[in-house]
C-alpha positions as CSV (number, residue, x, y, z in Angstrom):
1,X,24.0,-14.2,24.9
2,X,20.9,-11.8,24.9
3,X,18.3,-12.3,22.0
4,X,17.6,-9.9,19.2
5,X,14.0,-8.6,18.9
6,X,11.9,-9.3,16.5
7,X,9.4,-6.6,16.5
8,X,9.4,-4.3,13.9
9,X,10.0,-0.8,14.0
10,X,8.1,1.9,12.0
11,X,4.8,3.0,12.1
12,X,1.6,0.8,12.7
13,X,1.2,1.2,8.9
14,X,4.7,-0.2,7.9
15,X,4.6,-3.0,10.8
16,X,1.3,-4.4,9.4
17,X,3.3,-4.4,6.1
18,X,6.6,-6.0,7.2
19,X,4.5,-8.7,9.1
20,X,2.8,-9.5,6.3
21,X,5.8,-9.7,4.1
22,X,4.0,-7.6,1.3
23,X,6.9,-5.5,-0.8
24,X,6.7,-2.0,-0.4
25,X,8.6,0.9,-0.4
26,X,8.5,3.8,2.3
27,X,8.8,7.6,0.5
28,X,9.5,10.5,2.9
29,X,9.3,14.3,2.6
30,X,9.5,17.7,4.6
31,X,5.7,17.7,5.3
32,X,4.5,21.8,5.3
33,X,2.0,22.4,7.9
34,X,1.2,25.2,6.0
35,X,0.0,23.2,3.0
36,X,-3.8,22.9,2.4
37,X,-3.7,19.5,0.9
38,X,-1.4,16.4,2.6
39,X,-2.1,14.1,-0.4
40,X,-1.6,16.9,-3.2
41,X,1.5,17.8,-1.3
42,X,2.5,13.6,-1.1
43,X,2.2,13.5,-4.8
44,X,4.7,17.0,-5.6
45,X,6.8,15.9,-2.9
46,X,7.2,12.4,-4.9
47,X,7.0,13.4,-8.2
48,X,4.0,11.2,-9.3
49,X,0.7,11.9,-10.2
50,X,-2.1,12.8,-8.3
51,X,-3.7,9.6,-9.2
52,X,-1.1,7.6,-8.2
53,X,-1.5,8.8,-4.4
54,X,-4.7,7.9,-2.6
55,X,-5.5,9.7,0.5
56,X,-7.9,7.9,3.5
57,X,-10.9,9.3,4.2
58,X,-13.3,8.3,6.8
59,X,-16.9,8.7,6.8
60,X,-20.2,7.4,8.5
61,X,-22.0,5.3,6.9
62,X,-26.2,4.6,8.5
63,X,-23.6,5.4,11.9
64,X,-20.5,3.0,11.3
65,X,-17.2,4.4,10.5
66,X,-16.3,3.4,7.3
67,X,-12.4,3.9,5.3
68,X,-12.6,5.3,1.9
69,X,-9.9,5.3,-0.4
70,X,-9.4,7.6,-3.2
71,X,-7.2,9.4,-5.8
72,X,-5.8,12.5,-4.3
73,X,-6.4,14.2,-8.1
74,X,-10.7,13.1,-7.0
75,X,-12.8,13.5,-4.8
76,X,-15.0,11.1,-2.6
77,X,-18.6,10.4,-3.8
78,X,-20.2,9.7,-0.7
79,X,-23.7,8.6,-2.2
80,X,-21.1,5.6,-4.5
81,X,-19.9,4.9,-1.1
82,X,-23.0,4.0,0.5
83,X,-23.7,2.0,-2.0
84,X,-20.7,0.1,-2.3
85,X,-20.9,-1.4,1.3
86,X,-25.1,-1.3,1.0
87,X,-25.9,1.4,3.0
88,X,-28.4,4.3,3.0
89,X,-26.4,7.6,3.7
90,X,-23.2,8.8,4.0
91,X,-21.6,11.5,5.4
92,X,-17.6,12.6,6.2
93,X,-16.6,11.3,9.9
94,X,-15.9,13.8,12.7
95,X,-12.2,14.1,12.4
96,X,-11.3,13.0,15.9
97,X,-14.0,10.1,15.8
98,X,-11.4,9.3,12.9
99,X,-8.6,9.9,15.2
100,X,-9.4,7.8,17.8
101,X,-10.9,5.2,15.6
102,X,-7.5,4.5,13.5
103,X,-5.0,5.8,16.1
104,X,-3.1,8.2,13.5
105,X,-3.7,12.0,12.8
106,X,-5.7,13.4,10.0
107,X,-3.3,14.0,7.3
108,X,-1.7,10.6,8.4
109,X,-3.8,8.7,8.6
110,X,-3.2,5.0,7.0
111,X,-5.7,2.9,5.8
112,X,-3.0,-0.2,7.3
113,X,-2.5,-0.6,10.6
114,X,-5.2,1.3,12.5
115,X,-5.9,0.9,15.6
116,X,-9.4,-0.9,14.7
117,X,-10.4,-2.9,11.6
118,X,-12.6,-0.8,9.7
119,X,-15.1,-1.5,7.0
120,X,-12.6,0.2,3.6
121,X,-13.6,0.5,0.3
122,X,-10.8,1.5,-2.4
123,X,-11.4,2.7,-5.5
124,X,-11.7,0.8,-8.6
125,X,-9.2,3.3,-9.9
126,X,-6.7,1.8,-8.0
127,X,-7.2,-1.4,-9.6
128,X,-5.3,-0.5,-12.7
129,X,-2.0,0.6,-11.5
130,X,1.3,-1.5,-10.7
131,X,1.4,0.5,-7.5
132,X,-0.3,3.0,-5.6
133,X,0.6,5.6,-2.7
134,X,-1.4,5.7,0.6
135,X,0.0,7.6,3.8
136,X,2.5,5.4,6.0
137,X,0.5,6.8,9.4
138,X,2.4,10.2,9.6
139,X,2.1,13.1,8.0
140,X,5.2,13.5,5.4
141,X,5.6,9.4,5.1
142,X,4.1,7.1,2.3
143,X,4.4,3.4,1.4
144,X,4.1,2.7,-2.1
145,X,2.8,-1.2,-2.5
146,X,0.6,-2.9,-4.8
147,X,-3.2,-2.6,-4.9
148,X,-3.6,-5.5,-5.0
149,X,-1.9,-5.7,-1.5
150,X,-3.7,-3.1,-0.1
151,X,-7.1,-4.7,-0.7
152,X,-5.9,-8.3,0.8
153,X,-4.3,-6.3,3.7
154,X,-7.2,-3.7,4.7
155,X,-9.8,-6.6,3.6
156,X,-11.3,-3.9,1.4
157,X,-13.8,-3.7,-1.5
158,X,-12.8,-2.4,-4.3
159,X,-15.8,-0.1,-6.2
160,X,-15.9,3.4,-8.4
161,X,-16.4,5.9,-4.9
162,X,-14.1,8.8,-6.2
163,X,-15.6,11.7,-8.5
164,X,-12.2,11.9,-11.0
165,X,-11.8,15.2,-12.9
């Protein structure tokens, strides 16, 4: 009698989550690659509010890749940032330092599951809400989950970094 596997399937995003036994639930949509912005087009595509879905940015902070994430609706203050994980200056990451960093695609990329355990700061925004977005590690798939989740999962801080309109 053979055995049955026990490895997940999914992306390295939904694995981390199904390992951990955290609930979540996966959303998935035609993804344009036309479309200028992947998290604005997450949120249409669900029908929730921008401020619901939180994109992952990666930036350099004093030279070490750091994860921030934000409200799609906002935008990432990169001075708050700094701050938050006691740094001097910060600037966005080269997109395939990001890349090769995480192991996803920009537009996909997931602040779960990456390739490397980054330094991530969410923000406090987040804390608020009975669930938030983030990308599931492909471009046109997101796992809804609990903040709360995200922040035990991605050992992140959780401080104001987003500029909100």
């Amino acid at each position: 009698m053979a055995k049955k596997s026990r490895k997940s399937v999914g992306t390295p995003a939904t694995v981390a989550l199904t390992e951990a036994g955290v609930a979540f639930t996966t959303h998935s949509y035609a993804h344009d690659p036309a479309v200028a912005s992947y998290g604005e087009e997450a949120a249409e595509a669900l029908g929730v509010s921008p401020d619901q879905v939180f994109k992952t940015l990666l930036a350099e902070v004093d030279g070490a890749l750091t994860v921030a994430v934000v409200p799609v609706s906002g935008s990432l203050d990169l001075k708050a940032l700094a701050a938050a994980v006691g740094g001097k200056r910060a600037a966005m990451a080269d997109p395939v330092a990001a890349e090769r960093a995480t192991g996803y695609v920009r537009g996909g990329i997931s602040p779960l599951g990456q390739r490397k355990r980054l330094r991530t700061v969410v923000d406090a925004s987040a804390e608020g809400r009975e669930t938030v977005c983030v990308s599931a590690g492909r471009r046109g798939l997101e796992v809804e989950l609990a903040p709360a989740d995200l922040v035990t999962l991605t050992g992140a801080l959780l401080a104001p970094i987003a500029r909100l309109p």
